[in-house]
C-alpha positions as CSV (number, residue, x, y, z in Angstrom):
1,X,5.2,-61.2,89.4
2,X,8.6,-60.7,87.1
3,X,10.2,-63.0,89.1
4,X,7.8,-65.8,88.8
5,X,6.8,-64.9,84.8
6,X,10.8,-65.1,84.2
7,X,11.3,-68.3,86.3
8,X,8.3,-69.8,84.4
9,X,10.2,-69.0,80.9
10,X,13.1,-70.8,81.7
11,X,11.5,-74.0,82.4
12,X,9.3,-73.5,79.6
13,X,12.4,-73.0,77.3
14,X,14.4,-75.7,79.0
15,X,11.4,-78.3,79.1
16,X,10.7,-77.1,75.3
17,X,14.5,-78.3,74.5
18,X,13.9,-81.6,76.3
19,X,10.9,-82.1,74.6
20,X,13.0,-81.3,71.3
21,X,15.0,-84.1,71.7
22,X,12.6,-86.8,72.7
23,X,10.7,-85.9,69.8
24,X,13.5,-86.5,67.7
25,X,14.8,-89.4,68.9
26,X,11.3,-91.2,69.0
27,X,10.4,-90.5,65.2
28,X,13.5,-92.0,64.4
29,X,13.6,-95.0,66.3
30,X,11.5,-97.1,63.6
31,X,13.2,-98.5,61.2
32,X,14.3,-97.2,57.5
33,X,13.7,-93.4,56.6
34,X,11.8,-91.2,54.1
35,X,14.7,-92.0,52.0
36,X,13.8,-95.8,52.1
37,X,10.2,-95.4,51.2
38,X,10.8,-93.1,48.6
39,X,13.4,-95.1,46.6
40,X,11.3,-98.4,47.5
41,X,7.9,-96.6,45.8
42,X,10.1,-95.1,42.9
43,X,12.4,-98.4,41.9
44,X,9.7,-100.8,43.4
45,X,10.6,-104.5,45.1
46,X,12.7,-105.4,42.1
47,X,15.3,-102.4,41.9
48,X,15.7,-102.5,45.2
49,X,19.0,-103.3,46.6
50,X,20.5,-102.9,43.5
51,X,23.8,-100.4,43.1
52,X,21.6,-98.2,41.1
53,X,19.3,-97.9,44.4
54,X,22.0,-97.6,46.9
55,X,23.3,-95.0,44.7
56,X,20.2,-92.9,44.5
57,X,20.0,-93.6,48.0
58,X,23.5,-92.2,49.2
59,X,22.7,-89.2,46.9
60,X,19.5,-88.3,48.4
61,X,20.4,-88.5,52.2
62,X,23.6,-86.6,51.2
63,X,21.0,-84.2,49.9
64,X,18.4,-83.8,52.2
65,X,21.1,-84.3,55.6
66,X,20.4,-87.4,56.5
67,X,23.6,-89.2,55.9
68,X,25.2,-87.4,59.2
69,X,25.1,-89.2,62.9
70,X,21.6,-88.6,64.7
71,X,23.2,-86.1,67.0
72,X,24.7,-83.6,64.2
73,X,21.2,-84.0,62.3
74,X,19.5,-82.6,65.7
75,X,22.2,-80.1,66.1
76,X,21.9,-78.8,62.5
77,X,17.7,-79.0,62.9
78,X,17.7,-77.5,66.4
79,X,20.5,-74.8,65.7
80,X,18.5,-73.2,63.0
81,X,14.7,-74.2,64.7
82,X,16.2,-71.6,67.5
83,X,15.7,-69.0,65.1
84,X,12.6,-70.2,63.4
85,X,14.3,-72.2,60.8
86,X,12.2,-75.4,61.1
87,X,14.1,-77.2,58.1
88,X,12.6,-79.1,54.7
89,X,10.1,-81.1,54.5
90,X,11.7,-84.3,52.0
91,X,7.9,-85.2,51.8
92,X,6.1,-82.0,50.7
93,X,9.8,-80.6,49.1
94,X,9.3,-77.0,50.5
95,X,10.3,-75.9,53.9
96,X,8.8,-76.8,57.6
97,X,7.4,-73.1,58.3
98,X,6.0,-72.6,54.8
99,X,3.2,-76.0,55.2
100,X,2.9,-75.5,58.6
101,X,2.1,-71.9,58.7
102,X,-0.3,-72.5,56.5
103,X,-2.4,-74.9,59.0
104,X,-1.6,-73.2,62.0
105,X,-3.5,-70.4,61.9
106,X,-7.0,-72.2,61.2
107,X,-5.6,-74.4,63.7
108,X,-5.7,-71.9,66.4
109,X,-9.0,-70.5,64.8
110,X,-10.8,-73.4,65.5
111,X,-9.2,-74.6,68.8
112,X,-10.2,-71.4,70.1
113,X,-13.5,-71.4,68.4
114,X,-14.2,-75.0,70.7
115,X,-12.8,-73.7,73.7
116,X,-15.6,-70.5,73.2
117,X,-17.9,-73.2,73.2
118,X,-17.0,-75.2,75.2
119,X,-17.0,-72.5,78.5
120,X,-19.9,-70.7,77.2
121,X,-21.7,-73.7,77.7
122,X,-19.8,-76.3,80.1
123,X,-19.1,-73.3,82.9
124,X,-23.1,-72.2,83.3
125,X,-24.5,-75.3,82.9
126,X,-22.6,-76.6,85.5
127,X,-23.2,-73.8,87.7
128,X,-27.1,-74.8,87.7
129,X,-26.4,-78.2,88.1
130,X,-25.1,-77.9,91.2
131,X,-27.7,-75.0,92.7
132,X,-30.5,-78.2,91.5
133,X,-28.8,-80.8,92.9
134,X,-30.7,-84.2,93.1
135,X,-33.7,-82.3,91.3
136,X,-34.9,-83.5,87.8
137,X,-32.8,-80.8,86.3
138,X,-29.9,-82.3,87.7
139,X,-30.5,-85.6,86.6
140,X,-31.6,-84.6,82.6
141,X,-28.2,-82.4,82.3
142,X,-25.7,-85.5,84.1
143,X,-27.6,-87.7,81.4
144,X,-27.1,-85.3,79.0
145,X,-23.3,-85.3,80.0
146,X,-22.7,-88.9,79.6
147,X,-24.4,-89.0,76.7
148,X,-21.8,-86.2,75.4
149,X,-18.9,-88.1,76.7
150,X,-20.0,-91.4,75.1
151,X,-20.9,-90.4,71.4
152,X,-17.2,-90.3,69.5
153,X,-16.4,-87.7,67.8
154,X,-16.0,-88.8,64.2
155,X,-19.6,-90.2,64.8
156,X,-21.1,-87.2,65.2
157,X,-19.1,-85.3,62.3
158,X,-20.4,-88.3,60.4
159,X,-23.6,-87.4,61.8
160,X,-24.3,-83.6,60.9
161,X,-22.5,-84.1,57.6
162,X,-25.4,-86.2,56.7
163,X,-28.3,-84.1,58.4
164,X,-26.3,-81.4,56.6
165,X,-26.6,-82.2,53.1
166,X,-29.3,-84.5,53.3
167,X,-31.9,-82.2,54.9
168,X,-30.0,-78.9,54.3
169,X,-28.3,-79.6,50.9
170,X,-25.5,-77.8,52.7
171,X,-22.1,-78.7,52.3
172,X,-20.4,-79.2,56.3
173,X,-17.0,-80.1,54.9
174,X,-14.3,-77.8,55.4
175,X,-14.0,-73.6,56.7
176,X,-14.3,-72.7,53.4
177,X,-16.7,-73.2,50.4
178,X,-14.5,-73.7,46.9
179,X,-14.3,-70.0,45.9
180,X,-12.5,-69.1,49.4
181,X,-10.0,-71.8,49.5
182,X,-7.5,-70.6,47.9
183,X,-8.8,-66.7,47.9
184,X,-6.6,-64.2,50.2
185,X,-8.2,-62.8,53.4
186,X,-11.1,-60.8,53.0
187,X,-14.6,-59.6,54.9
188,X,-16.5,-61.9,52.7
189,X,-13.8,-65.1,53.4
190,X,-14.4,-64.3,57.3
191,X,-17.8,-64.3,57.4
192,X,-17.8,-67.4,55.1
193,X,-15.6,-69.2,57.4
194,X,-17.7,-68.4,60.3
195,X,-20.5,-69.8,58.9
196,X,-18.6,-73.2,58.5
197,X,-16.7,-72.8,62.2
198,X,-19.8,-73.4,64.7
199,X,-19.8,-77.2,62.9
200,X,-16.4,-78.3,64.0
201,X,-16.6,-76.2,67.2
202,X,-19.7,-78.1,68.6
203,X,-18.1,-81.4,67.1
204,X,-14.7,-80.9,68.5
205,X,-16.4,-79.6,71.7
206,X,-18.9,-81.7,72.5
207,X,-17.3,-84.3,74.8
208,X,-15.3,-81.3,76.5
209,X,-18.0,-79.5,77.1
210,X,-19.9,-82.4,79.1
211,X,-17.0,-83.6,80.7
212,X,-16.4,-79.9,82.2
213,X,-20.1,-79.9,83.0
214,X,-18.8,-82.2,85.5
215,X,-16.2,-81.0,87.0
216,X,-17.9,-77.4,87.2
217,X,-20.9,-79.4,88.8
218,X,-18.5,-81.3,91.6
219,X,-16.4,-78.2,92.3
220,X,-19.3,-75.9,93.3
221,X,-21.3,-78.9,95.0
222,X,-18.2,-79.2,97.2
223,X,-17.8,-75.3,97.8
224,X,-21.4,-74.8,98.6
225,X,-21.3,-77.3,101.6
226,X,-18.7,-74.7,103.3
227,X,-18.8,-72.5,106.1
228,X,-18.1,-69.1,104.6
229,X,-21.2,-70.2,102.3
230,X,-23.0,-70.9,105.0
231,X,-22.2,-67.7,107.2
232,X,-23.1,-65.8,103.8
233,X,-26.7,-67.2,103.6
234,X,-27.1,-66.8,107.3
235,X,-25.8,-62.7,106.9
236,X,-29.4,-62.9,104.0
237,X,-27.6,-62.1,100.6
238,X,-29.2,-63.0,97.7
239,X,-28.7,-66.2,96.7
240,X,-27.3,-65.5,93.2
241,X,-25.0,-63.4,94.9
242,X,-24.0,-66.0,97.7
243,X,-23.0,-69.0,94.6
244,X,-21.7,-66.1,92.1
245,X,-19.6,-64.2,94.2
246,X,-16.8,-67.1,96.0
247,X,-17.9,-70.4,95.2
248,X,-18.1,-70.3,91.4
249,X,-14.3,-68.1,91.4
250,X,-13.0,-71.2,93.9
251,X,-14.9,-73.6,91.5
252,X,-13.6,-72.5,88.5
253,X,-9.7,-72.7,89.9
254,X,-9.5,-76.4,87.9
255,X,-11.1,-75.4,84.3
256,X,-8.7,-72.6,84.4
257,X,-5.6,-74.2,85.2
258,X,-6.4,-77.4,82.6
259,X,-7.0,-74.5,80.1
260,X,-3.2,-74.4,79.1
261,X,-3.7,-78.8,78.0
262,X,-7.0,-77.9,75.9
263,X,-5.3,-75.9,72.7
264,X,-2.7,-79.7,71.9
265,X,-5.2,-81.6,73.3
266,X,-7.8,-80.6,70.7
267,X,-4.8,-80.5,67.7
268,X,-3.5,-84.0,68.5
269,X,-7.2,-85.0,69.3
270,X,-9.0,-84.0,66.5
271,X,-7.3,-86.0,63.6
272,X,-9.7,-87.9,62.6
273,X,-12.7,-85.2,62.5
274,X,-10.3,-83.1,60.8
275,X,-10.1,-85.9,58.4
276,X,-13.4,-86.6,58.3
277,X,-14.4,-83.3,58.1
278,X,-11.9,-82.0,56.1
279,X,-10.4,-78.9,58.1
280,X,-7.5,-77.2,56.6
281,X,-6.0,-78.1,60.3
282,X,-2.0,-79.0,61.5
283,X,-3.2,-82.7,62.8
284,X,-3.8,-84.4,59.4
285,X,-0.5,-82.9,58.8
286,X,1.4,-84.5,61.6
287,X,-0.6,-87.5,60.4
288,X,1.2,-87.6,56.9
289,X,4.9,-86.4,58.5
290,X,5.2,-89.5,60.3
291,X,3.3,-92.1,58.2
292,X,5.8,-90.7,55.3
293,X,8.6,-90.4,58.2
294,X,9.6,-87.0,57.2
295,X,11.7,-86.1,60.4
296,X,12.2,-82.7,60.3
297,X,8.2,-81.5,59.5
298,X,7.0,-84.2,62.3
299,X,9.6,-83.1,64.6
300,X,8.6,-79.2,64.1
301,X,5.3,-80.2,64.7
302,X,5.5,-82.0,67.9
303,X,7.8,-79.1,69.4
304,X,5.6,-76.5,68.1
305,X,2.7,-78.1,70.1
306,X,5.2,-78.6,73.0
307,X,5.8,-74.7,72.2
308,X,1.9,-74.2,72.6
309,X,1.2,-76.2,75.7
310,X,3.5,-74.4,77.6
311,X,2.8,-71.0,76.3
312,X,-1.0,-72.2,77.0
313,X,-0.1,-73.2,80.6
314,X,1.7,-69.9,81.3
315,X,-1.6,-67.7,80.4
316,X,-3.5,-70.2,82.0
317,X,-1.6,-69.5,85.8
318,X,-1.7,-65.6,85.1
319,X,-5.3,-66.2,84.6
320,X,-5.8,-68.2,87.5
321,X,-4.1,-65.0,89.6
322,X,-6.7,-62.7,88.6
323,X,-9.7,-65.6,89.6
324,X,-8.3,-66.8,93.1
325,X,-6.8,-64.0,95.2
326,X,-5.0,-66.9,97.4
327,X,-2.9,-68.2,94.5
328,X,-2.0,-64.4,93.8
329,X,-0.8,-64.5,97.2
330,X,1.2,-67.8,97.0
331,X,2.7,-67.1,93.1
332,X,4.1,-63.2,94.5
């Protein structure tokens, strides 16, 4: 188990560094910088190209590091990301940490608030799915499913916004309501941000939940059709006991090893509900970093993501251990 957890580090840290770079070198493969845009909007079409613009210019990548070869600027960014030093943001003017600190926490909150969901419901449902198969049951929750995976996102944000006020006269936008926003931590901001969570959650969560239906549903149907499931019903255990016991631990084996690819997935996923729906959330963020082309905050970003997925994928094959005895085997 130490052996594998510190092999597993190793390549997450060296596939985190790759990932580092790649980032880095992609953002700045469009043309012109922050330092372009910024001097464009402030001068306008007129000024620029002048000697008064390619002065500001030269003064401002001198001043925010970006007058130094692409390799020193990743050395000087990386060096100090290391140690948590994500750099400065030449778009917000404060540093990396300080904005995306901020987001990531709700970030996490509601990830983990749709992945709640999405289990709760996608991992039973599927479960009596397959025990009905080709019954009426079966048939109303696959429809059901597709009808999940079809509906976009955004629509159905757009959707329960307006049932929301409309009906409800109650504001969807948002964790918060306006005198939380800004207010520190308390009981009375949690409970008000719960109340605003189950929104995005079943938004967010929606098209993963009926696509896991799915594969929940197609995992046990294949278990089920086994030997040892057979030799179990011919022994005479109960039946709940017979689908609960090995099949639905074998059947789970592929939510649980995906569960690692849900937490970025929903981040880099969810822009535009965040948008729409305005969550305090680190996607519109990323959004903004590389419209404005501020390097260091979009590169921070996508590494801290990277950091996520990996860290995610790790839990996710400790978990899997503790479902499937045969991968225990294998992994010690």
């Amino acid at each position: 188990m130490i052996a594998f957890m510190t092999r597993r580090i190793l390549l997450g840290l060296f596939t985190l560094w790759v990932l580092s770079v790649v980032a880095f070198i992609v953002i700045t493969l469009p043309p012109g910088d922050f330092v372009d845009d910024y001097v464009a909007n402030l001068i306008g079409d007129a000024g620029f190209g002048t000697p008064v613009a390619a002065l500001l210019e030269e003064n401002l990548r001198k001043e925010y590091g970006l007058d130094r070869p692409l390799i020193i600027q990743y050395y000087k960014w990386a060096s100090k990301a290391a140690f948590g030093d994500f750099g400065f943001s030449v778009e917000f003017q404060r540093p990396v940490w300080e904005i995306v600190s901020d987001k990531l926490l709700m970030t996490i909150i509601v990830a983990g608030a749709t992945i709640l969901f999405t289990w709760t419901l996608a991992i039973p449902i599927g479960i009596y799915a397959a025990v009905r198969h080709r019954k009426i049951e079966d048939y109303a929750l696959t429809f059901v499913g597709f009808i999940g995976l079809a509906i976009p996102d955004f629509l159905l944000a757009l959707a329960l916004m307006w049932i929301g006020y409309f009906y409800f006269d109650f504001s969807i936008g948002g964790l918060n309501t306006r005198e939380y926003v800004t207010a520190a931590w308390s009981m009375g901001k949690v409970v008000d941000m719960l109340s605003h969570l189950w929104i995005p959650a079943i938004v967010l969560g929606t098209s993963g939940t009926a696509g896991l239906i799915r594969i929940m549903r197609a995992n046990l149907l294949d278990e089920l059709s086994k030997p040892y499931v057979v030799t179990a019903r011919a022994k005479g255990l109960k039946e709940w006991r017979v689908v609960i016991k090995y099949p639905v631990r074998v059947a789970l084996n592929p939510i649980v090893s995906t569960a690692g690819y849900l937490l970025p997935f929903l981040i880099s996923g969810s822009v535009i509900v965040s948008v729409v729906l305005s969550l305090p959330t680190i996607g519109p963020l990323l959004l903004r970093a590389l419209l404005a082309e501020d390097l260091f905050m979009a590169s921070s970003i996508v590494v801290i993501l990277g950091a996520m997925t990996i860290v995610g994928t790790l839990l996710s094959d400790i978990l899997l251990m503790f479902v499937d005895p045969r991968i225990r085997m294998v992994k010690n």
